[in-house]
N, CA, C and O atoms as a Tinker XYZ file with bonds, in Angstrom:
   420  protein
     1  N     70.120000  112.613000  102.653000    73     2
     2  CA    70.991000  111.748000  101.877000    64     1     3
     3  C     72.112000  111.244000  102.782000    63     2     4     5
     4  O     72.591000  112.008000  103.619000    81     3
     5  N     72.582000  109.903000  102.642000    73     3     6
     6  CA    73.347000  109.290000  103.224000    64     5     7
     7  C     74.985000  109.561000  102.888000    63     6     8     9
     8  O     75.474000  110.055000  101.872000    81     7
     9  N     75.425000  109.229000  103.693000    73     7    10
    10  CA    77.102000  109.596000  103.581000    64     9    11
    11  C     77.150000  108.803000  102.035000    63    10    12    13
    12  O     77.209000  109.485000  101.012000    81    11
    13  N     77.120000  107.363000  101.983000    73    11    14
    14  CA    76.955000  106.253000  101.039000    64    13    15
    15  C     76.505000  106.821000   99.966000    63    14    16    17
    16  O     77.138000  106.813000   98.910000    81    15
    17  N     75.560000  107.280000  100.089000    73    15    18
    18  CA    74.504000  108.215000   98.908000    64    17    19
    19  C     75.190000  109.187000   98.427000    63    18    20    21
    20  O     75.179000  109.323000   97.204000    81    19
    21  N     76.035000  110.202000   99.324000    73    19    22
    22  CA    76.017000  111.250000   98.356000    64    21    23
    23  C     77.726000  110.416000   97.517000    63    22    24    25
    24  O     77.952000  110.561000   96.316000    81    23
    25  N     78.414000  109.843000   98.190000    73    23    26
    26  CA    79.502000  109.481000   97.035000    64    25    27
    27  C     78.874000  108.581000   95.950000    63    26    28    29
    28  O     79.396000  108.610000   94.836000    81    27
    29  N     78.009000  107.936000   96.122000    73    27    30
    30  CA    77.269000  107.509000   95.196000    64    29    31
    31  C     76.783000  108.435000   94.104000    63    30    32    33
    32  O     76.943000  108.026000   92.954000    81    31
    33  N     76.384000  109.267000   94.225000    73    31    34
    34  CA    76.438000  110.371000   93.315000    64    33    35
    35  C     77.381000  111.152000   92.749000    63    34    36    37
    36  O     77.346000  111.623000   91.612000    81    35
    37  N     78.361000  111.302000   93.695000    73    35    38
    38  CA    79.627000  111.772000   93.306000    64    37    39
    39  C     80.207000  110.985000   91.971000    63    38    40    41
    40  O     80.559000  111.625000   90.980000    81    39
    41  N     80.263000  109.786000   92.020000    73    39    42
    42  CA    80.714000  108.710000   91.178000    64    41    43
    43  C     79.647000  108.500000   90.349000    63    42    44    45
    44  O     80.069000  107.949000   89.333000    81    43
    45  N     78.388000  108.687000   90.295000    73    43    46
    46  CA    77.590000  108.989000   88.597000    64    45    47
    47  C     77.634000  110.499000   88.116000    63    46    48    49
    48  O     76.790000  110.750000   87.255000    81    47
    49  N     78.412000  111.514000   88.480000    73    47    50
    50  CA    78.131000  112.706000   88.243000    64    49    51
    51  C     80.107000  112.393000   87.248000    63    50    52    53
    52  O     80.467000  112.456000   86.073000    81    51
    53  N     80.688000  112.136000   88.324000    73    51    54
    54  CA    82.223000  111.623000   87.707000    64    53    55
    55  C     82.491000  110.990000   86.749000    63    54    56    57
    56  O     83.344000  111.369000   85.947000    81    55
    57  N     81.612000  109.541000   86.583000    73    55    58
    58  CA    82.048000  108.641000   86.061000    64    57    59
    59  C     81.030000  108.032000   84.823000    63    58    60    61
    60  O     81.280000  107.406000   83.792000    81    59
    61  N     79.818000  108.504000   85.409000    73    59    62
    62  CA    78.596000  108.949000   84.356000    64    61    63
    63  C     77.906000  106.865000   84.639000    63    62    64    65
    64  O     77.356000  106.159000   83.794000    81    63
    65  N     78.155000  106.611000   85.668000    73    63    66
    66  CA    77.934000  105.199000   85.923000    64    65    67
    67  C     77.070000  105.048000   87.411000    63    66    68    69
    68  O     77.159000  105.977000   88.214000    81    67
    69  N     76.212000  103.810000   87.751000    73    67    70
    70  CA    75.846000  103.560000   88.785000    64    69    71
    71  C     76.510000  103.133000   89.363000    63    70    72    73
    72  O     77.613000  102.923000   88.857000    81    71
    73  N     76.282000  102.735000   90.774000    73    71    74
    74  CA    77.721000  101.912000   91.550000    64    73    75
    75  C     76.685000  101.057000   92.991000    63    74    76    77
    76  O     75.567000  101.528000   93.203000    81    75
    77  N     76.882000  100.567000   93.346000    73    75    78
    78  CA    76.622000   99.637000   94.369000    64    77    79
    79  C     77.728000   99.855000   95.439000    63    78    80    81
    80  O     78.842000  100.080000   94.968000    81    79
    81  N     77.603000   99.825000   97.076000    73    79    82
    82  CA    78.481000  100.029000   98.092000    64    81    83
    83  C     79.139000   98.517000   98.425000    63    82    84    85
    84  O     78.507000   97.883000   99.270000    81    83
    85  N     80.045000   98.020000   98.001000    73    83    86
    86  CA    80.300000   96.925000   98.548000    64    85    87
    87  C     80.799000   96.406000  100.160000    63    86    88    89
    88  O     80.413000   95.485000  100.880000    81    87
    89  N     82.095000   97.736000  100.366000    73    87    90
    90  CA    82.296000   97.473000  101.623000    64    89    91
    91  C     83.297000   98.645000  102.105000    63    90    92    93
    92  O     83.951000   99.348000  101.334000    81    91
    93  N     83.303000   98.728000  103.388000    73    91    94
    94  CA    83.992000  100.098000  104.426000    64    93    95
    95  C     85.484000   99.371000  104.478000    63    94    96    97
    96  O     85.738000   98.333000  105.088000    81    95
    97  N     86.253000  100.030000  103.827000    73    95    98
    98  CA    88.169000   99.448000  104.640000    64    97    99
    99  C     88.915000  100.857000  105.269000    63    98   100   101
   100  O     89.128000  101.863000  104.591000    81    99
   101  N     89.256000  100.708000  106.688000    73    99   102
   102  CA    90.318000  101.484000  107.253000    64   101   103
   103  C     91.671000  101.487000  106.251000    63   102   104   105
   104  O     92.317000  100.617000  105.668000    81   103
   105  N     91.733000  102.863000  106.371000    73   103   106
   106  CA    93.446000  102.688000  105.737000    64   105   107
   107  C     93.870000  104.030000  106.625000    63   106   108   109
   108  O     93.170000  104.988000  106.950000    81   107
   109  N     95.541000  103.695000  106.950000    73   107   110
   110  CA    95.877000  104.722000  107.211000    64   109   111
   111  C     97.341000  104.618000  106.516000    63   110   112   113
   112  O     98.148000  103.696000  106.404000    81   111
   113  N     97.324000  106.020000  106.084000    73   111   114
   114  CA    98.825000  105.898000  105.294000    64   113   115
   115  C    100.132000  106.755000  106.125000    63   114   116   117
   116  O     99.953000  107.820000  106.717000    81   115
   117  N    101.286000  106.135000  106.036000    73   115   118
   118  CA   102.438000  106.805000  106.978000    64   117   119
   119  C    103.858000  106.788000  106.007000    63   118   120   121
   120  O    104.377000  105.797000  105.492000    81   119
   121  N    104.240000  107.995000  105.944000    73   119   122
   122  CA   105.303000  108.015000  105.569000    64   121   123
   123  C    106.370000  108.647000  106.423000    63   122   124   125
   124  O    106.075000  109.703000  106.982000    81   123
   125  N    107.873000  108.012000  106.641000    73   123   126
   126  CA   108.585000  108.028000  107.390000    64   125   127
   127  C    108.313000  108.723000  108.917000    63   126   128   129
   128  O    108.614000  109.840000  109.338000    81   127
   129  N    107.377000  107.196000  109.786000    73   127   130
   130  CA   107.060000  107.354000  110.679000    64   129   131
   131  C    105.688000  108.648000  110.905000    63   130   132   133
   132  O    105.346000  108.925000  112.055000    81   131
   133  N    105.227000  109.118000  110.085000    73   131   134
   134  CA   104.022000  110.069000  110.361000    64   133   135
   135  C    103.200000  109.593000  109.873000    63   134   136   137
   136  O    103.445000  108.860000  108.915000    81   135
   137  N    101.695000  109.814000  110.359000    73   135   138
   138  CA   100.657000  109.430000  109.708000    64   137   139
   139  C    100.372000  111.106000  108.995000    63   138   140   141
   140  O    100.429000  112.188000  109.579000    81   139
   141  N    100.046000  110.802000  107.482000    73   139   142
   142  CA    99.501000  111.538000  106.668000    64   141   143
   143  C     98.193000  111.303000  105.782000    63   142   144   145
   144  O     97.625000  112.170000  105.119000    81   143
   145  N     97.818000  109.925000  105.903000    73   143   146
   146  CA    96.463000  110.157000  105.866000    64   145   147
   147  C     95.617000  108.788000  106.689000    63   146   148   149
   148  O     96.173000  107.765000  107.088000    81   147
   149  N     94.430000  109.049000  106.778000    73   147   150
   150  CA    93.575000  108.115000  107.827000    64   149   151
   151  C     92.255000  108.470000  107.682000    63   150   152   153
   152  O     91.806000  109.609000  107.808000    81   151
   153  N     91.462000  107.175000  107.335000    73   151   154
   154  CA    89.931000  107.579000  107.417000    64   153   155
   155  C     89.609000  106.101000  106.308000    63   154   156   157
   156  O     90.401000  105.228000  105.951000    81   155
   157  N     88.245000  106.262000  106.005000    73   155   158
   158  CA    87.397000  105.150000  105.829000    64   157   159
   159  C     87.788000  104.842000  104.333000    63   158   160   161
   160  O     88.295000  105.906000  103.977000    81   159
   161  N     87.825000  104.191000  103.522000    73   159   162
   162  CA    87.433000  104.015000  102.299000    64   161   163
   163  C     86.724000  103.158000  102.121000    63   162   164   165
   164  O     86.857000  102.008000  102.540000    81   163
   165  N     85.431000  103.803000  101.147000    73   163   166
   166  CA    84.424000  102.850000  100.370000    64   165   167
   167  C     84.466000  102.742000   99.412000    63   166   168   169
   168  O     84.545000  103.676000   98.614000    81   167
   169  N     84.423000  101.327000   99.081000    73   167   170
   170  CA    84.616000  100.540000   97.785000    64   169   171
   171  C     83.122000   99.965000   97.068000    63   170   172   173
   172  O     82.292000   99.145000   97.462000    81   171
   173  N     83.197000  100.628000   96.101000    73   171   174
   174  CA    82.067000  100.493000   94.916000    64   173   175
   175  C     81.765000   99.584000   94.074000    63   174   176   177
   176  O     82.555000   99.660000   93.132000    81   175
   177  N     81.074000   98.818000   93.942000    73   175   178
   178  CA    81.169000   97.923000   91.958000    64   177   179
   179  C     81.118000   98.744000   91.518000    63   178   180   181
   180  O     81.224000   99.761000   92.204000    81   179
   181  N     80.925000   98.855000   90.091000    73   179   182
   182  CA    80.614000   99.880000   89.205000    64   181   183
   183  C     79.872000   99.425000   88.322000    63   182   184   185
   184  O     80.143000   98.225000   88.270000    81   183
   185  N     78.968000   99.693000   87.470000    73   183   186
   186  CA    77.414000   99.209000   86.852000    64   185   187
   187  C     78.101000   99.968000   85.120000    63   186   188   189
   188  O     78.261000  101.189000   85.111000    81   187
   189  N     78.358000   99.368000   84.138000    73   187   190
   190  CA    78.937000   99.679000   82.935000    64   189   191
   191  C     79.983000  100.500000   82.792000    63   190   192   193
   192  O     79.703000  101.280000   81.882000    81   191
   193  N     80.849000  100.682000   83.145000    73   191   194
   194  CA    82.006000  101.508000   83.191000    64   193   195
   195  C     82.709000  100.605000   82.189000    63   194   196   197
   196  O     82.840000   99.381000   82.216000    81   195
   197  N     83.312000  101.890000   80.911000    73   195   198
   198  CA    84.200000  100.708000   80.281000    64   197   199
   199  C     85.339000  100.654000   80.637000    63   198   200   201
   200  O     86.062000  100.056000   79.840000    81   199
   201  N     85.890000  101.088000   81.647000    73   199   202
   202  CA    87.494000  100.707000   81.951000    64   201   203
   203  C     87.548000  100.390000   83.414000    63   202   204   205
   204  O     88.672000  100.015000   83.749000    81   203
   205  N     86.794000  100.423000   84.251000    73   203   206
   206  CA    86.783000   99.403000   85.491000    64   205   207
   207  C     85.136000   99.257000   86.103000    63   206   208   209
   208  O     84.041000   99.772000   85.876000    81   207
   209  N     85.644000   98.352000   86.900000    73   207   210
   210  CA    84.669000   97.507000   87.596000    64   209   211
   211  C     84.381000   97.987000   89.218000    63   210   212   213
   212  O     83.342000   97.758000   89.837000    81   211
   213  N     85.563000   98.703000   89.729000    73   211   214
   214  CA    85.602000   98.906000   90.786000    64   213   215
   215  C     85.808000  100.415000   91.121000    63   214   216   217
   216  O     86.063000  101.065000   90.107000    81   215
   217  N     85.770000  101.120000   92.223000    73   215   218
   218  CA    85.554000  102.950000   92.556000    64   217   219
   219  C     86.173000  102.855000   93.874000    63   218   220   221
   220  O     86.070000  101.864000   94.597000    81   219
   221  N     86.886000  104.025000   94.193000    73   219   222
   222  CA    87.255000  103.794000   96.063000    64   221   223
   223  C     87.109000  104.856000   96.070000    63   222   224   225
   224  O     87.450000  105.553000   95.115000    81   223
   225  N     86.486000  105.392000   97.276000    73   223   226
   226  CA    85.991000  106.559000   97.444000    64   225   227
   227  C     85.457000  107.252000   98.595000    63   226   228   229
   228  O     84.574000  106.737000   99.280000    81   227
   229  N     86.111000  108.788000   98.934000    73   227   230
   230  CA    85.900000  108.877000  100.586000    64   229   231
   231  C     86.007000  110.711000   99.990000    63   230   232   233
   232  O     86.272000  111.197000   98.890000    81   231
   233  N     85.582000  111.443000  101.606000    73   231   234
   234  CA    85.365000  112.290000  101.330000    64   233   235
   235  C     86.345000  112.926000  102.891000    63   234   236   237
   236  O     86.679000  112.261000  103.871000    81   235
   237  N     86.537000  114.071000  102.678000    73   235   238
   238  CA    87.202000  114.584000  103.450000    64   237   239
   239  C     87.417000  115.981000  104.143000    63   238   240   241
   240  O     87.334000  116.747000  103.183000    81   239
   241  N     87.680000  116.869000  105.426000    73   239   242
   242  CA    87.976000  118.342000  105.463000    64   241   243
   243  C     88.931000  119.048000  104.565000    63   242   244   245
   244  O     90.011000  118.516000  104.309000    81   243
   245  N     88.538000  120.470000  103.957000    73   243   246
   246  CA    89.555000  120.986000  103.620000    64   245   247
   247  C     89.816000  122.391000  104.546000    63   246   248   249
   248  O     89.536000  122.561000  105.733000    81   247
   249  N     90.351000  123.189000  103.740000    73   247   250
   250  CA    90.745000  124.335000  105.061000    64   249   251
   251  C     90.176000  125.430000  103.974000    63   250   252   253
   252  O     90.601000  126.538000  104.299000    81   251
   253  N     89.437000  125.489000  102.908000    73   251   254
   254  CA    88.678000  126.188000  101.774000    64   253   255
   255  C     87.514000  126.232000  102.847000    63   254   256   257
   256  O     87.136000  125.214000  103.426000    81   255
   257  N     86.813000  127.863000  103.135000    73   255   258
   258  CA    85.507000  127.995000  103.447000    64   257   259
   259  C     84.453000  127.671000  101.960000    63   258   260   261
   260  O     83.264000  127.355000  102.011000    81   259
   261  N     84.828000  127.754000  101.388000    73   259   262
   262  CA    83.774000  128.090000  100.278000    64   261   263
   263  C     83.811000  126.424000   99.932000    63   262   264   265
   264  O     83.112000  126.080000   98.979000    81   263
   265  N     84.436000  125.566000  100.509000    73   263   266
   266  CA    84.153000  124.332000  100.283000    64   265   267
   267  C     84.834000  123.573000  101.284000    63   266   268   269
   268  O     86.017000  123.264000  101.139000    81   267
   269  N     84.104000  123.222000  102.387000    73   267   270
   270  CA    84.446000  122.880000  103.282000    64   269   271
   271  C     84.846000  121.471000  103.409000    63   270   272   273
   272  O     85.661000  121.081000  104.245000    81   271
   273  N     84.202000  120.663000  102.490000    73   271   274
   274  CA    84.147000  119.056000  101.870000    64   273   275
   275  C     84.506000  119.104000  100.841000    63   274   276   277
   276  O     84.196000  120.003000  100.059000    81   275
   277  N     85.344000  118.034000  100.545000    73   275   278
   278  CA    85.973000  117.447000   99.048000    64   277   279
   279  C     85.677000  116.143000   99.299000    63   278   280   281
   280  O     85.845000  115.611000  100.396000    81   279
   281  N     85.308000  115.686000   98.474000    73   279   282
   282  CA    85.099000  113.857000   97.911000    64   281   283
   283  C     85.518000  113.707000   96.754000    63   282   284   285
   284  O     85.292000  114.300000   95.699000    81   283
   285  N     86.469000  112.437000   97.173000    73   283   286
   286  CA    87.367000  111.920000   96.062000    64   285   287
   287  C     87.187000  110.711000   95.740000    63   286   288   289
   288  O     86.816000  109.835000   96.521000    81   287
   289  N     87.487000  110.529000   94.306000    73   287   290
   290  CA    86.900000  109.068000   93.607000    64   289   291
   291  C     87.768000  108.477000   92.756000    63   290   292   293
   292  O     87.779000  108.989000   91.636000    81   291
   293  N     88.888000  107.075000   93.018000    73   291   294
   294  CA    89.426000  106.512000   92.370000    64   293   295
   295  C     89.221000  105.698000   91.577000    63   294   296   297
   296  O     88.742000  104.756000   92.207000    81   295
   297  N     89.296000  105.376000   90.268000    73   295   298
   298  CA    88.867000  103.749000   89.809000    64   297   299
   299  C     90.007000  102.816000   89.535000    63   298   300   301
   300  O     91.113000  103.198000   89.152000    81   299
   301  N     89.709000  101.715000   89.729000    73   299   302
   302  CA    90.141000  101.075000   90.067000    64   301   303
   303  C     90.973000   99.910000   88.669000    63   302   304   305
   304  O     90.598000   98.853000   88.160000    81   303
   305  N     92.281000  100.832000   88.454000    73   303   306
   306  CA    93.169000  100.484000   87.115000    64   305   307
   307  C     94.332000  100.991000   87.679000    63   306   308   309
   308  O     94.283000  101.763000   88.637000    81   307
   309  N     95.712000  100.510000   87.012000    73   307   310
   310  CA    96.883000  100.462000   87.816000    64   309   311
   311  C     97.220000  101.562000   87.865000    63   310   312   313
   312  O     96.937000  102.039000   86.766000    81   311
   313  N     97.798000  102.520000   88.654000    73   311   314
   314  CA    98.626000  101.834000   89.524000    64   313   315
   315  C     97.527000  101.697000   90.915000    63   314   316   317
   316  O     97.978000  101.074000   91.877000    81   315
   317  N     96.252000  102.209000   91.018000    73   315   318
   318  CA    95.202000  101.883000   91.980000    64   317   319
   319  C     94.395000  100.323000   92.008000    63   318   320   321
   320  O     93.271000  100.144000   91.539000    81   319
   321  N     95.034000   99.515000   92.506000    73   319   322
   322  CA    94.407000   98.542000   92.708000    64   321   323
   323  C     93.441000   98.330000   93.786000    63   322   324   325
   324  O     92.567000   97.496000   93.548000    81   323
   325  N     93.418000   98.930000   94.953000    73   323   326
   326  CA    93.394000   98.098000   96.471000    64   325   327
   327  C     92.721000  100.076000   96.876000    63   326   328   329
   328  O     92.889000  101.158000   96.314000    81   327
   329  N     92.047000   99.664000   97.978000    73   327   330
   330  CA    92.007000  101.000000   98.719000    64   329   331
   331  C     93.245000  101.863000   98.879000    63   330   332   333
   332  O     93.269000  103.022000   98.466000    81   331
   333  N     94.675000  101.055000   99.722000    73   331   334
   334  CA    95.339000  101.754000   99.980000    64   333   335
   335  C     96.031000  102.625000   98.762000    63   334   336   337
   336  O     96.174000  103.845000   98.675000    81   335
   337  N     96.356000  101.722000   97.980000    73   335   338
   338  CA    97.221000  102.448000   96.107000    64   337   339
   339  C     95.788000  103.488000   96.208000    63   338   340   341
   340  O     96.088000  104.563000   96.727000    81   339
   341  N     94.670000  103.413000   95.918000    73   339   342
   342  CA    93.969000  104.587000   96.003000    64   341   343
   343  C     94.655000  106.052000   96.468000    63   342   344   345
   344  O     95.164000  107.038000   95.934000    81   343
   345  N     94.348000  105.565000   97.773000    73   343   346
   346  CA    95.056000  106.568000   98.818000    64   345   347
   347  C     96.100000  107.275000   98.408000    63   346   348   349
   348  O     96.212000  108.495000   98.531000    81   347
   349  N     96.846000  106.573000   97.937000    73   347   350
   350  CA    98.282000  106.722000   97.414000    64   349   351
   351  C     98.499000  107.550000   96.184000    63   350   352   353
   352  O     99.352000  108.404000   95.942000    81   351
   353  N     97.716000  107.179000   95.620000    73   351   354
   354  CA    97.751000  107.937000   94.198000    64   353   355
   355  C     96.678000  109.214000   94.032000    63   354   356   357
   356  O     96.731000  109.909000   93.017000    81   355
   357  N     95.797000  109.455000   94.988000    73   355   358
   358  CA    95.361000  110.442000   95.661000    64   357   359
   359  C     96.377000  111.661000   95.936000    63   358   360   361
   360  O     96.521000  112.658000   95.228000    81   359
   361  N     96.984000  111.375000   97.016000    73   359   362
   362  CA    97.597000  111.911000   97.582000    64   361   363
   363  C     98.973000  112.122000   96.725000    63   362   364   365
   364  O     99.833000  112.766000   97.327000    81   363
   365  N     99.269000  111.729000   95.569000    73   363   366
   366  CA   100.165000  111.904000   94.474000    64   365   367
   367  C     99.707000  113.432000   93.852000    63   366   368   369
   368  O    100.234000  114.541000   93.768000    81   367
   369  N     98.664000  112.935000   93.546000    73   367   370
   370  CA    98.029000  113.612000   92.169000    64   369   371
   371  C     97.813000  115.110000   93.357000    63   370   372   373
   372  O     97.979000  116.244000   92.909000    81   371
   373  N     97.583000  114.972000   94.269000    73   371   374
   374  CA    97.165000  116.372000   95.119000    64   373   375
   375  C     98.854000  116.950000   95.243000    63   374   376   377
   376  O     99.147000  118.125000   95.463000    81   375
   377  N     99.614000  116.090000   95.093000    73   375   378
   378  CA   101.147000  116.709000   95.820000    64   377   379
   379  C    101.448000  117.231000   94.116000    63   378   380   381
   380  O    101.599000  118.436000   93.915000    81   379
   381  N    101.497000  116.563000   93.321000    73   379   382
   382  CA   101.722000  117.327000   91.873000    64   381   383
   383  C    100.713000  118.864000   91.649000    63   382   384   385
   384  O    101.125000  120.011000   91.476000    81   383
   385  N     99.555000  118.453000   91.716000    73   383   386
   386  CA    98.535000  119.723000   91.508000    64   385   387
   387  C     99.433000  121.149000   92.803000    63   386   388   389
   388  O     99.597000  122.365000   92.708000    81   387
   389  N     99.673000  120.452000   93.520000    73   387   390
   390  CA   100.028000  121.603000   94.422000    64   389   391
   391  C    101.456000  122.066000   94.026000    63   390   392   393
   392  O    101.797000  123.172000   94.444000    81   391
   393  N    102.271000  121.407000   93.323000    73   391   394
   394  CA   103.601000  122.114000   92.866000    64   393   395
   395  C    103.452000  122.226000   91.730000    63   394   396   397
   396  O    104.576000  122.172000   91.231000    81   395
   397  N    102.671000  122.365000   90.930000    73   395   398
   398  CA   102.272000  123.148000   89.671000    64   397   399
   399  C    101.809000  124.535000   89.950000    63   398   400   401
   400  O    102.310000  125.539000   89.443000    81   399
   401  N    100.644000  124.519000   90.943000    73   399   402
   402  CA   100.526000  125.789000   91.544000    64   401   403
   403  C    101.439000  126.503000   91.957000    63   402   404   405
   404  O    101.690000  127.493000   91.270000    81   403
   405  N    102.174000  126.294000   93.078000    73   403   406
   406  CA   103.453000  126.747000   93.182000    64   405   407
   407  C    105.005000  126.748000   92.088000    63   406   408   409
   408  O    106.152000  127.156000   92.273000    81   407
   409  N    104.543000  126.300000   91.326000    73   407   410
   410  CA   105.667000  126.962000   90.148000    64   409   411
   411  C    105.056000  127.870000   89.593000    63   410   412   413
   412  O    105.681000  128.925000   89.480000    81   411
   413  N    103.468000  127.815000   88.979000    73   411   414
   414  CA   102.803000  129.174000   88.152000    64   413   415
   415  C    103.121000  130.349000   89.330000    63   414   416   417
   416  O    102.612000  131.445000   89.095000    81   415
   417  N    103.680000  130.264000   90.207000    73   415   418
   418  CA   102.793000  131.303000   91.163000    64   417   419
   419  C    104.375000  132.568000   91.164000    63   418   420
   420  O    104.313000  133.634000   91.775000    81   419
């Protein structure tokens, strides 16, 4: 199975929809002068989805042995418009999940 393929699956297992690969965009995201994130995003149609048309979606290392890969899947409704807001709101939703953890803890 193809890199393409398996987020392709990722996003009918997610989203319960088919998707088509439209196209590869670089993003790299930097906040005050650091890069904090960098790598490919692929952008999807989406085949009946009732609340978007579009998927961005990339997969990535974690530092979990028991799951060495994470793939992540945005669709494409505000505040995610564009690959990069993807990115962005990615990397939101991971910075909240992680200080929730750290307050239960």
């Amino acid at each position: 199975m193809t890199y393409i393929e398996e987020l392709k699956d990722v996003i009918r297992k997610l989203h319960g929809v088919e998707s088509t690969h439209r196209t590869s965009v670089p993003v790299k995201e930097v906040f005050q002068g650091k890069t904090i994130w960098e790598g490919i995003v692929e952008v999807f149609d989406l085949h009946g989805h009732p609340d978007a048309n579009t998927a961005y979606a990339w997969s990535h290392e974690t530092d979990n042995p028991d799951v060495p890969r994470r793939s992540v899947t945005v669709l494409h409704v505000p505040p995610a418009v564009s690959p990069e807001t993807a990115v962005r709101v990615s990397i939101m939703q991971e910075l909240r999940a992680n200080a929730d953890i750290e307050t239960e803890a």
